[in-house]
C-alpha atoms as one frame of an Amber mdcrd trajectory, in Angstrom:
protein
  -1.042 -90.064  31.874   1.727 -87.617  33.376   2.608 -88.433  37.013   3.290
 -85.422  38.917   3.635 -87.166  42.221   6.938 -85.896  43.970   8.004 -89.776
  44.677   7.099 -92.918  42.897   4.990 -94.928  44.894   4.792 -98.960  45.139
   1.442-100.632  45.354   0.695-102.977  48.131   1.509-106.388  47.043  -0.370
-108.175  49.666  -2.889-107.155  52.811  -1.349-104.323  55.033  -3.904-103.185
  57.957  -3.748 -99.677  59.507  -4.419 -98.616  62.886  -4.964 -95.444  64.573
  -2.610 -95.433  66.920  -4.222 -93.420  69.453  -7.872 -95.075  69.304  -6.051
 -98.463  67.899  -8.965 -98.570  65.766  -8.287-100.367  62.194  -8.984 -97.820
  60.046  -8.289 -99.921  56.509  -5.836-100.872  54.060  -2.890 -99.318  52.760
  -3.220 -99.687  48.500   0.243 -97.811  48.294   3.170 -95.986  49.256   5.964
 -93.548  48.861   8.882 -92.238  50.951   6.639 -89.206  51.293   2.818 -90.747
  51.373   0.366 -93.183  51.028  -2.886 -94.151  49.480  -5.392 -95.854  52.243
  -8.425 -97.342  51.499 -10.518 -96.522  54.613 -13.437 -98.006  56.173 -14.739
 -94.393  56.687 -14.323 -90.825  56.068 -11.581 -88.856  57.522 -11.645 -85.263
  59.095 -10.069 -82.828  56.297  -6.596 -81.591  56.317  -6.433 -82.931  59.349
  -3.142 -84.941  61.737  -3.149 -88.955  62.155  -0.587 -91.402  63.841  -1.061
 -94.478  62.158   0.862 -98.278  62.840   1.375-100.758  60.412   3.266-103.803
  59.376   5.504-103.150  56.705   6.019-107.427  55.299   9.968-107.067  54.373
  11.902-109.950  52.493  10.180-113.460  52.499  10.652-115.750  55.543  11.724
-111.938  57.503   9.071-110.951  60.220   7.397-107.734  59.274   8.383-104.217
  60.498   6.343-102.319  62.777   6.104 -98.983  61.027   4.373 -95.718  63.363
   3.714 -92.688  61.140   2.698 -89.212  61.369   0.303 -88.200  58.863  -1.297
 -85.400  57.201  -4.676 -85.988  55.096  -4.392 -84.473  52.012  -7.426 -85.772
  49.884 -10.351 -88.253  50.201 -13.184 -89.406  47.912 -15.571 -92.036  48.476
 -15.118 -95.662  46.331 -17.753 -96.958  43.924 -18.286 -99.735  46.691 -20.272
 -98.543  49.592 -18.564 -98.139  53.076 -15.243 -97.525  51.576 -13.102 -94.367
  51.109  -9.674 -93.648  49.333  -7.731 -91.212  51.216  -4.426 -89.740  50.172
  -1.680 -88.887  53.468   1.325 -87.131  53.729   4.188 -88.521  55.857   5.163
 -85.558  57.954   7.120 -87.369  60.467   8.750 -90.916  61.039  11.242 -92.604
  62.636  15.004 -92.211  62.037  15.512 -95.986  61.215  12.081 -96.283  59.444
């Protein structure tokens, strides 16, 4: 399989929840990510194409608290999982913090 993502991405190793940051709603998991993106499965559908402000905790080195991480995303794709209730949604990182 050819990978024509612009940046490798790294799957989730462990449990990472997401929250909408304006509703601070969890909204699902994060399955992985990419200086540029991420792959969320989501407990619902998302509106198309549309903006997002999520949170998360990024887990860093072992014994290290994890990093609060508040991103602006863009939806780029969506499809619905063989398991009922769940969706996989693809984001964009448009914007992030300077030390993030």
């Amino acid at each position: 399989m050819v990978e024509h993502r612009r940046s490798q991405r790294k799957r989730a190793s462990q449990t990472i929840p997401v929250t909408n940051s304006l509703s601070g709603e969890i909204i699902g998991t994060i399955s992985n990510l990419s200086i540029d993106g991420l792959m969320l499965v989501g407990t619902r559908a998302f509106r198309e194409d549309a903006l997002y402000q999520l949170q998360f905790q990024l887990p860093l080195a072992e014994g290290a608290p994890p990093r609060a991480i508040e991103v602006g995303v863009h939806e780029q794709w969506q499809e619905p999982s063989r398991f009922g209730g769940q969706f996989f949604v693809g984001f964009r990182i448009i914007d992030v913090g300077p030390e993030d």
